[in-house]
N, C-alpha and C positions, 0 to 999 in steps of 0.2 A: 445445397448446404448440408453438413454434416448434421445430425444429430449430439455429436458430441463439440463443446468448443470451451476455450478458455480466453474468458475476460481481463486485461489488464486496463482498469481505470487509473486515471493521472490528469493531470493539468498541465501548463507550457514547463513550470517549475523542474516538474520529473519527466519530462519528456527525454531525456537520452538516457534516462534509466527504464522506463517503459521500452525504448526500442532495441536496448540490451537484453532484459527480460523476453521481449517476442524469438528474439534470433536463440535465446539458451533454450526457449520451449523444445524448437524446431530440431536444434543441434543434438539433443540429450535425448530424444523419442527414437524410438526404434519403430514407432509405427504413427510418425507425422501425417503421413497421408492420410487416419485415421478420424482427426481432429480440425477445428480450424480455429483462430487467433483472431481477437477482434478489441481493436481498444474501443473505450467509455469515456471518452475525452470531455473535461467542463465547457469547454468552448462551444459543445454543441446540445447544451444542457440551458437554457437562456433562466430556469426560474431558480440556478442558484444563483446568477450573477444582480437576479431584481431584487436581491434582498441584503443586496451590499451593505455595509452600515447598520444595518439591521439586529435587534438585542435578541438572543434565544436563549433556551435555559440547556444547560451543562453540568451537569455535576451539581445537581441542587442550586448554580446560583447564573447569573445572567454574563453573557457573553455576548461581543458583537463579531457581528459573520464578515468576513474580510477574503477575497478570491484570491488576493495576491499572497495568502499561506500559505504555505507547504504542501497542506495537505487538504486541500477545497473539495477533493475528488470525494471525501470519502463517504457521502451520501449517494452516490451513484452507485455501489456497490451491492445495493437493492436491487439495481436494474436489469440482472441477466435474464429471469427468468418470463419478465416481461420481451426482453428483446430476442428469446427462443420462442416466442408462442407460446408460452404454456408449455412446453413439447423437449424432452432428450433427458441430457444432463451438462450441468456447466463448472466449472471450474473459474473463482474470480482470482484473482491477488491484488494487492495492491503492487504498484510500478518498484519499488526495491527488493522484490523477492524473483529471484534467478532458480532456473532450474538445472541442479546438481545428479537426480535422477529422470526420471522417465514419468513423465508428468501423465501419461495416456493408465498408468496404472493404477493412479487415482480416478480421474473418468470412472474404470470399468470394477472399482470396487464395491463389495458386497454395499451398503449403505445401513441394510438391514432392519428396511421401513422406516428412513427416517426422512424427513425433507429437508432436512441443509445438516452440515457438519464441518466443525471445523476445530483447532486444536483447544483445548481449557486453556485461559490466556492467564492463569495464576494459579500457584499452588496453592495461597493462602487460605485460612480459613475465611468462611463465608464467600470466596470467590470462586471456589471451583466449580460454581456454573457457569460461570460465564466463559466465552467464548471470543477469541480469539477473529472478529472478522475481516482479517485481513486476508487470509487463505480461507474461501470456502469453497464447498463443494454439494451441490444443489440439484433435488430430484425436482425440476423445475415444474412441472403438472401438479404439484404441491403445495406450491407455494405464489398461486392466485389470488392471495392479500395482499402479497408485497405492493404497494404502491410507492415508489422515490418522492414524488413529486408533493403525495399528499402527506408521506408522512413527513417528509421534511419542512413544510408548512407547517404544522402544527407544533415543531421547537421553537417558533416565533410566536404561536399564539398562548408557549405556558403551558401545553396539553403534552407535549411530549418531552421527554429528558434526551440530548442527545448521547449521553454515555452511557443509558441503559438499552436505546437503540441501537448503539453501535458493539452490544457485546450480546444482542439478543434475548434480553431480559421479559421483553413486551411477546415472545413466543412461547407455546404450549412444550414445558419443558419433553413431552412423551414425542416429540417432531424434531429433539435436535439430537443429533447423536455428536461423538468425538473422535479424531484423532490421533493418528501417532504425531508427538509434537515435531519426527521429524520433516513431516509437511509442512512444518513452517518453522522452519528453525531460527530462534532468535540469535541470530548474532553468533551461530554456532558451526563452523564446520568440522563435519568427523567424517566416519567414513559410511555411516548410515543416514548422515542428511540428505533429502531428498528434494527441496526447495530451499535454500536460505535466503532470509529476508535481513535485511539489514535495516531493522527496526528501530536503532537507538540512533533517534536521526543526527543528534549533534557528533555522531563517529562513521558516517555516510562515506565510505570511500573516494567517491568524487566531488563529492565534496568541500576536501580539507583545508582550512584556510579561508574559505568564504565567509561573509558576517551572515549570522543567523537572520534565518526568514522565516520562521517559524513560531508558533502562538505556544508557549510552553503548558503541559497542563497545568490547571489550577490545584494545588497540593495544600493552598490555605485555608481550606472552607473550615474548620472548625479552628484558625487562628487568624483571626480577624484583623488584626493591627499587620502581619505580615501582606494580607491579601489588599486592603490600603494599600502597604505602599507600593505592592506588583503594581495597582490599579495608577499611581501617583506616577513611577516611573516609567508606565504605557501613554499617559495625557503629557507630559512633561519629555519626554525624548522618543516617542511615537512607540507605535505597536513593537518594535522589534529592539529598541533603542537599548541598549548596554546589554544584550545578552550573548554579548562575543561572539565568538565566531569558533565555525566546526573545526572540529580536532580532530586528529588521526585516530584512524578505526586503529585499537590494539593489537587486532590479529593482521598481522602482514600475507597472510595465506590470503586471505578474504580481501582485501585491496588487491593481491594480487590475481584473483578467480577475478575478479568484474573487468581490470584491464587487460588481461587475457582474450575475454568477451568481446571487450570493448575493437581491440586491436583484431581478432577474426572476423568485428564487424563492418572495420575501415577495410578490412583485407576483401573481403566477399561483396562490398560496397552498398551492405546492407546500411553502413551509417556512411555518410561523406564526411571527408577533413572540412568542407566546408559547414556543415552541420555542426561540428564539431564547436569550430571555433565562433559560431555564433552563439552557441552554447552558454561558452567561455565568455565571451562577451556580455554575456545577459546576467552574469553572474549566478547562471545554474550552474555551472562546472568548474571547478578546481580549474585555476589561472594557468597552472604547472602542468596540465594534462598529456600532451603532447610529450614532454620531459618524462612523465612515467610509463609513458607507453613505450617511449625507446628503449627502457632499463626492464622491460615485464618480457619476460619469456615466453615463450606460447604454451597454449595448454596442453596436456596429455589429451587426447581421445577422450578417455573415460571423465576429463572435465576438470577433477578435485586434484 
């Protein structure tokens, strides 16, 4: 096993967007053989699934844990440094972010004594500590506290918050370093992006058309009568109930980067038309998938 590898965590939800992701690693590296690709799947994770139903704290106020969300994966994102030994360096992402550059150049960059990094996930004031963990990049022999299993137990016992855990708030800020935010570029492609994530889930390119499955963030905590009745129309038309359905990503380049991808990966048989259309079926994938694949040109070499 290599010392160097790259983690992509997911759930069944983002599973053809994880194996999108694996195939752009490999395609975009000038030095694959250098590295290796391992997913972090929930399915084989069994103590987020015992806590189904279960209330934990978010954003200062209580939330219940639900596996069929979007994005269930994202406490396993703790776990590379445990699943290296202690030992190398790893690279996480979460399952929507594709590689546009050469991912082996983050691996081997300077870190500069730091034990994880990742880009500042806000310009604003008071937030530009916090961090961005959807791309990290982790001197893993450093980071021997991480525990998944224990810290995420204790967002159900009230001792931990999960959105100050999940932007690294609970670490020694002289241990995080940052980013060029083109390592994870939200929603962005140019010609310096080097990873783009396609972060703003309700414009997910494959997406479009499907009803939302996803737990929106809580935006009401200091408007109480609004946060009722999020709360009212989640008991009343279920967890997901009237929050429409994803829309078209704005940028057509970037719908058309993933089915590009996607189309090199029915091509190379890295993904099956059969895969595909169980997908569809499952209602992770845009109904029409097949229909954009035909109208999507292949990509240049160089990717973008």
């Amino acid at each position: 096993m290599n010392n160097r590898c790259v983690f992509i965590h997911t759930n069944e939800r983002q599973w053809l967007g994880a194996l999108v992701a694996e195939y752009s690693f490999r395609r975009n590296s000038a030095n694959s053989d250098k590295f290796d690709i391992a997913f972090i799947h929930t399915q084989d994770y069994p103590f987020l699934s015992a806590k189904e139903g279960h209330t934990f704290l978010r954003g200062g106020t209580s939330r219940d844990w639900h596996m069929d969300d979007l994005q269930s994966f994202t406490p396993l994102r703790f776990m590379p440094p445990k699943l290296m030994g202690w030992q190398g360096r790893a690279v996480l992402t979460d399952p929507d972010v594709f590689a546009v550059g050469d991912v082996f150049d983050l691996l081997e960059r300077d870190m500069q004594g730091a034990a994880v990094m990742g880009r500042r996930r806000s310009a604003k004031k008071g937030k530009s500590h916090q961090v961005a963990t959807s791309v990290m990049l982790m001197d893993c022999a450093k980071l021997r506290h991480w525990d998944a299993e224990a810290d995420f137990g204790a967002l159900f016992r009230m001792e931990r918050d999960y959105k100050q855990w999940m932007v690294l708030e609970y670490e020694d800020p002289d241990t995080v370093g940052f980013l060029e935010d083109y390592w994870n570029d939200f929603d962005n492609l140019d010609a310096d992006t080097r990873l783009l994530h396609n972060t703003k889930r309700k414009t997910q390119p494959w997406k479009t058309g499907l009803p939302v499955d996803y737990t929106p963030a809580d935006k009401f905590k200091n408007r109480p009568l609004f946060a009722s009745a999020n709360r009212l129309r989640a008991k009343v038309f279920g967890e997901y109930g009237l929050l429409g359905r994803y829309k078209e990503h704005p940028d057509p380049q970037q719908e058309a980067f993933f089915f590009g991808l996607l189309r090199e990966c029915l091509e190379m048989g890295h993904v099956s038309e059969e895969l595909l259309q169980q997908e569809i079926s499952k209602n992770h994938v845009r109904h029409d998938a097949f229909e954009v694949l035909d109208r999507t040109s292949k990509l240049s070499r160089s990717a973008a």
